[in-house]
Each structure stands twice: as structure tokens, then as C-alpha cells.
C-alpha positions in Angstrom: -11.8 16.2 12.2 -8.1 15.9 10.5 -6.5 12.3 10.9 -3.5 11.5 10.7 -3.2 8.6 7.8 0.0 6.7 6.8 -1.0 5.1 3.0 0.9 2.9 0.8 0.4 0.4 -2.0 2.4 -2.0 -4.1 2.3 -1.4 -8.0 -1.2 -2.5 -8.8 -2.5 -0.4 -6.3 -0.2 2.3 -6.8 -2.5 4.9 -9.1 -5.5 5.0 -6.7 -2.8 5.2 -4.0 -2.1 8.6 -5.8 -6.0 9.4 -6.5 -6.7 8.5 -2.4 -3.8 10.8 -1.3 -4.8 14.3 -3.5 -8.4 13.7 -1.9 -7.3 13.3 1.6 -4.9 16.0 1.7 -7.4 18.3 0.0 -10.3 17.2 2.8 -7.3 18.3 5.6 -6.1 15.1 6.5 -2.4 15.0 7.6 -1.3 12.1 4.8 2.2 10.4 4.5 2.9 8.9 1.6 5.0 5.6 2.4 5.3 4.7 -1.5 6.0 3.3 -3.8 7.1 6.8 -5.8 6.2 5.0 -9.2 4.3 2.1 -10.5 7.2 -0.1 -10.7 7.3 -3.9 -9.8 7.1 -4.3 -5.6 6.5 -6.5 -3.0 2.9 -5.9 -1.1 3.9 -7.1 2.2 6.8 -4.2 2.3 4.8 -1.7 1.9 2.2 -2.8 4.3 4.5 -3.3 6.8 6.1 0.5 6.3 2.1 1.1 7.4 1.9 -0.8 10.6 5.4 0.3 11.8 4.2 3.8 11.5 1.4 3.1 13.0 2.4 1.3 15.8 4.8 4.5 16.9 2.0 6.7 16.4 -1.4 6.3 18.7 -4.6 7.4 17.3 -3.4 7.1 13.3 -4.9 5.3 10.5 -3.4 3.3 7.3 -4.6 2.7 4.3 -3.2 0.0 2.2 -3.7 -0.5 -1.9 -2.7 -3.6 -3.7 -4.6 -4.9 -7.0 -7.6 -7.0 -4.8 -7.0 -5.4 -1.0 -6.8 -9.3 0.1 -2.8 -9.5 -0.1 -2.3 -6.3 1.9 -5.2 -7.2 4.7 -3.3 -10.9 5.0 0.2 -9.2 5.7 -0.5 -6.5 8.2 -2.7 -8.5 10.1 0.0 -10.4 10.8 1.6 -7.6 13.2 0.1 -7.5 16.7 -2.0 -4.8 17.2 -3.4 -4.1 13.5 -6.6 -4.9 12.7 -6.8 -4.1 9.0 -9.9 -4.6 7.6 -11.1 -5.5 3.7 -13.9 -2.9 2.4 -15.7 -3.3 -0.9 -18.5 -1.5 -0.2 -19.9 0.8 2.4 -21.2 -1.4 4.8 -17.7 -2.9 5.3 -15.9 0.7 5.7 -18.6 1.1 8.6 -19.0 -1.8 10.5 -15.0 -2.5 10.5 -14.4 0.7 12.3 -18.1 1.0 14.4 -17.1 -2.8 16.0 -14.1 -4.1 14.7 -12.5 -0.8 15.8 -10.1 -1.5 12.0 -7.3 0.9 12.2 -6.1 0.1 8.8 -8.6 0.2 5.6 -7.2 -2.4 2.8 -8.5 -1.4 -1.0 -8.4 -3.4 -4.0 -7.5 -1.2 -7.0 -8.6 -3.8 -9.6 -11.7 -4.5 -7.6 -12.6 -1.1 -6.7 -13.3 2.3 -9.0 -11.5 5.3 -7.9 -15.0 7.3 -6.8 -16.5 4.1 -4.6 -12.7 3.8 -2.9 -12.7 7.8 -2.1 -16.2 6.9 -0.4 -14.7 3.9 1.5 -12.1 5.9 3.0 -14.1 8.9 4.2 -16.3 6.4 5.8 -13.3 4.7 7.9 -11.6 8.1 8.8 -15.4 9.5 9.8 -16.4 6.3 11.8 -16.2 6.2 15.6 -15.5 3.0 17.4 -18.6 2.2 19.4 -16.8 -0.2 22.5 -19.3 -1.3 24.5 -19.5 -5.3 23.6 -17.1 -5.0 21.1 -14.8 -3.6 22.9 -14.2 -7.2 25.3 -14.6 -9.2 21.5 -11.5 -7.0 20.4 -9.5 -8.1 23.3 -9.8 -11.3 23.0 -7.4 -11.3 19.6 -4.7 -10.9 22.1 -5.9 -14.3 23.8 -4.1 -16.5 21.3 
């Protein structure tokens, strides 16, 4: 099923930013493109926060965010209420952050991560269902505080 995925990066993320965006559009994903346009100098927690604005106006969406390690992007839009981006480095991660952690932003490491493993990550997060249940109550309670 076709998501709807907002994606940006900052510079050291910025070419498998481009790679991530070919491969989603061609597997019928509806993909924005926040930026950057070029691999020029920027500031990591702009562009995530470009990502959790849009995804805060749009229900249901997904993000991905690219800087050179994944840990500077995951830091900044966790800090918005009502993201839960989650770190993946491998598959279990992609998994297990959407099946409990219901993740609705994937943070990716482009020095940290080759370009087929990421494409991999990311079809894992948009394919993964949330599974609520227990997890759902565990979720809530990063509103308590």
C-alpha cells in the first residue's frame, strides 16, 4: 500500500536522501522531497524539523530523515511532541520501531549505512503495521511527562 512519506537530510546524508527518494517513488509511494536541493553545508535540525511539521499537518504520513550517523536527526525531531523517530541500523530496528514503538519517522545514517541495507530499512518501516495491544498504553505514557 502507497504511503505518503515526507524525507529530508542535511548535507552528509544528502546523496542517499536522493538514492531513498528514486526507490520510493518508483515502489509508488507519494514522496516529498523537503531538501536540501544540493549537497551544500546545512543545519540537521532544519531539515528535520521541515519533516515533523509536515507530519504533524498530515495524519497517517511517514518521514524519513538522513544525516551522516542518523543519531543527530533522531535527537532533534524527537524533540517535537508527537514524533517518535526512531534510529535503524539494521532490520530488526526498522521492525520493532514500527511493530511496538509505533515510529512514525525512520532516522538513517548515511556514513553508517550502505545505500542497498538503507533501501531495505525503509521498505521495512513503510510495510510494518503497529501492533497496539500493550504497546499501545507504553506509547501513551510519553505524553505523561
Amino acid at each position: 500500500m502507497a504511503k505518503k512519506v515526507f524525507i529530508a537530510s542535511d548535507h552528509a546524508g544528502f546523496c542517499l536522501k536522493q538514492i531513498l527518494v528514486r526507490h520510493l517513488q518508483e515502489k509508488g509511494h507519494d514522496v516529498f522531497d523537503l531538501g536540501p536541493e544540493q549537497a551544500v553545508s546545512c543545519d540537521y535540525p532544519d531539515s528535520a524539523f521541515k519533516v515533523t511539521d509536515k507530519l504533524l499537518e498530515n495524519e497517517g504520513a511517514f518521514g524519513i530523515l538522513i544525516c551522516g550517523t542518523g543519531i543527530g536527526m533522531s535527537m532533534a525531531a524527537n524533540k517535537v511532541k508527537g514524533i517518535r523517530a526512531a534510529l535503524a541500523s539494521c532490520e530488526f530496528h526498522a521492525r520493532a520501531c514500527r511493530e511496538h514503538n509505533n515510529a512514525n519517522i525512520l532516522c538513517l545514517g548515511e556514513r553508517v549505512t550502505g545505500a542497498g541495507l538503507a533501501v531495505n530499512l525503509a521498505d521495512i518501516f513503510l510495510e510494518t503495521e503497529f501492533l497496539e495491544g500493550r504497546h499501545l498504553r507504553r506509547i501513551e505514557l510519553f505524553n505523561m511527562k
